[in-house]
C-alpha positions, 0 to 999 in steps of 0.5 A: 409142306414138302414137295417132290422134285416133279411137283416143283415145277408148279409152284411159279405157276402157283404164284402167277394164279396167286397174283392174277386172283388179286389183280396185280397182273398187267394187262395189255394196255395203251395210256393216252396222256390225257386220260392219265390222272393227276396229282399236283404238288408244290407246283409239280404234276404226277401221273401215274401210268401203272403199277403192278407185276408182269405176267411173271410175277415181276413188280414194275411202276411208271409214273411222268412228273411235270416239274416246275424249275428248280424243283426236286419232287423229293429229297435224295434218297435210296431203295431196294428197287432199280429205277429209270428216269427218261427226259422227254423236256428241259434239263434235270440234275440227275444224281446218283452217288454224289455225282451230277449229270444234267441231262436234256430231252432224250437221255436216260439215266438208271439207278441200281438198288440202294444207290443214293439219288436224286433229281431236280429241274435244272433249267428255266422251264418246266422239266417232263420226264418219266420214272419207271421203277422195277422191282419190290417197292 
């Protein structure tokens, strides 16, 4: 199909409608921690907040994991998408590129894509804190 340099103006209103008809977009919403679900894993929580694209088409997931000391939720790893963690309590190891950081409440730490890294609870009690990943999963 080719399109005239007038038509292509519609073609990101095209992908929006696209998205919106499969339900990807997100709506306005608030999320009271009691409603969220849980899923629990090796003594560690997981509530997942949402996931789905904003109004422009932009991929965008938040989870909160409750993580029990000396837990990491998975092994380090790497991907195309950027991610946040945001530590609401207790102390995480955050690593990206071999390098360790222990955050406390608070703090935040952001991985750009393809960076090698991981996170365990570093203190004597539970560790909370919020992943929010942008982009493509």
């Amino acid at each position: 199909m080719r399109l005239s340099r007038r038509e292509l103006p519609i073609v990101p209103f095209l992908a929006v409608l696209v998205a919106k008809a499969d339900g990807k977009i997100l709506p306005s919403k608030t999320y009271s921690f009691d409603d969220l679900p849980i899923k629990t894993a090796n003594g560690n929580r997981t509530r997942a907040i949402l996931n789905g694209e904003t109004h422009s088409g932009f991929p965008i997931e938040m989870h909160l994991t409750e993580l029990a000391p000396g837990q990491a939720p998975h092994p380090p790893h790497h991907h195309v998408h950027e991610e946040m963690i945001l530590i609401q309590a207790g102390a995480v190891d955050v690593t990206i590129s071999g390098k360790t950081v222990t955050l406390g409440p608070g703090s935040s730490a952001y991985v750009a894509s393809n960076e090698e890294h991981g996170w365990r609870n570093a203190g004597t009690v539970n560790a909370l804190y919020f992943v929010i990943a942008l982009g493509p999963q």
